[in-house]
N, C-alpha and C positions, 0 to 999 in steps of 0.2 A: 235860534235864528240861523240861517246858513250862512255859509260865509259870502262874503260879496269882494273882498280886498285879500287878494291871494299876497300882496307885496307886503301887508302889513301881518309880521307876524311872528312879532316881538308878545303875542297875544296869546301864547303856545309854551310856554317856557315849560321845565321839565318840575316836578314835583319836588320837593330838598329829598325828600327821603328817595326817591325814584335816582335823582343827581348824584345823591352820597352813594349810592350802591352800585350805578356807573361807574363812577371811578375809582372805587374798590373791586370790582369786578375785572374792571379792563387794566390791561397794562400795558398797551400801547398808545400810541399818539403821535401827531404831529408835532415836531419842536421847530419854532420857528424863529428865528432870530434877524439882526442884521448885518451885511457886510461893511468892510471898509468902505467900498462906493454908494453906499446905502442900499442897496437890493436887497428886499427881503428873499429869506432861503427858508426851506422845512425841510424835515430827515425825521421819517419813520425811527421811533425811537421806545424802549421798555422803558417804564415807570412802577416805581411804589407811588400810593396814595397814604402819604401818615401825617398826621396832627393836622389837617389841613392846608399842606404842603405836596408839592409833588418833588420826586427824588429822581433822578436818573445820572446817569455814567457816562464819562467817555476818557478817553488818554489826554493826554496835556496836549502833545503835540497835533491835538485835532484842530482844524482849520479856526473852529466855531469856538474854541476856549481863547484864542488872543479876541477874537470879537466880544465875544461876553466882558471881558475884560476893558474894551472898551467901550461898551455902549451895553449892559446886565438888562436890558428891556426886553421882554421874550413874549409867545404867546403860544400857547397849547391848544390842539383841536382832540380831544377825543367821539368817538363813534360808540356805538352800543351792540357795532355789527360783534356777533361773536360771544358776546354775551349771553348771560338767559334772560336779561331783555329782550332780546332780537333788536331789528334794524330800526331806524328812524328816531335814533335820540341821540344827540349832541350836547357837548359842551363846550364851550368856547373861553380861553381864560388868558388876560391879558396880567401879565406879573411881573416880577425883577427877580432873577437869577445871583444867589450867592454862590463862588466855588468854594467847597469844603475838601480836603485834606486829612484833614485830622484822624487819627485812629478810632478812635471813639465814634466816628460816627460811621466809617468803612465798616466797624465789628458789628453794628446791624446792619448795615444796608445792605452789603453782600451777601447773606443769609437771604434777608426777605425778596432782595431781586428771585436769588436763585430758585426760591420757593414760587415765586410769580414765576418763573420761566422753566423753571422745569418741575412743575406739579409730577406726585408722584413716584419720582425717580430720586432715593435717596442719596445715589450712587451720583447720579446726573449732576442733584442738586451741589454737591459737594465739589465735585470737577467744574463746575460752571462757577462758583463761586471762589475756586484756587486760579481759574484763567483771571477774574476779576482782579483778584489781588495783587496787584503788579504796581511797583514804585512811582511809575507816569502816570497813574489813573487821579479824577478827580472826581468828587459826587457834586451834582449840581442839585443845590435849594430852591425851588423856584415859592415864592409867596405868590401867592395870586392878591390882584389890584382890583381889579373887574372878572365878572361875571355875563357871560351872553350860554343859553341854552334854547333848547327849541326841542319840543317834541312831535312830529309831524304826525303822528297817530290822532294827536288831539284834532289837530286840522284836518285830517281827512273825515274822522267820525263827526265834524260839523259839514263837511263838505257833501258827502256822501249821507249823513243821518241826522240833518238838522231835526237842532231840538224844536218842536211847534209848540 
């Protein structure tokens, strides 16, 4: 049947397997947090996707690490643009942000970043992950809480090729 309610379209969500491989595929995203006066803020930011967690990095001294600290409520936008998905698929993921420290978990995460961000380049991969290493750095845990996805392909192939 075609669609008739373009606002409703919570009706569209993305496949799990379609979802898991979005966010293994991509390593970008929007990280969104809150300030002290409550405004939300985003910042284009690399991710690993492992165990069902998302990982990312930044220095202590970044704005967004004393706010995590006091308010660890975050929400992530990733896109599909870039991918070999192609365009039109989102994920949306509302979570709580733990800061990690610890060696043990910098001795993977900097590997696999650097694998995510410099495919390829062994050489690369290695100097990207000695910049990482650095005594002010922190990895951020984020657990996902909620779940919002949307595939707009499925929407348009009702829009444009209702099933009769």
């Amino acid at each position: 049947m075609p669609v008739t309610n373009y606002e409703k379209v919570d009706v569209y969500p993305l496949e799990p397997e379609v979802q898991e491989q979005l966010l293994s595929e991509q390593n970008e995203c929007v990280f969104c947090w809150g300030t002290r006066d409550h405004w939300p803020i985003g910042m284009v930011m690399s991710y690993v996707w492992k165990d069902g967690r998302f990982w990312l990095t930044a220095a202590k001294q970044r704005a967004r690490i004393a706010a995590l600290r006091r308010d660890n409520r975050v929400s992530l936008a990733i896109t599909s643009v870039g991918t070999s998905l192609g365009p039109a698929k989102t994920v949306t993921v509302k979570g709580r942000c733990n800061l990690l420290d610890d060696r043990e978990t910098k001795d993977w995460f900097y590997p696999a970043l650097a694998s995510a961000i410099v495919p390829g380049s062994d050489k690369g991969k290695l100097a990207f992950q000695s910049m990482l290493d650095s005594p002010n750095r922190v990895i951020f845990e984020v657990v996902p809480e909620k779940w919002f996805s949307f595939d707009s392909i499925k929407m348009m192939e009702d829009s444009l090729f209702p099933k009769v």
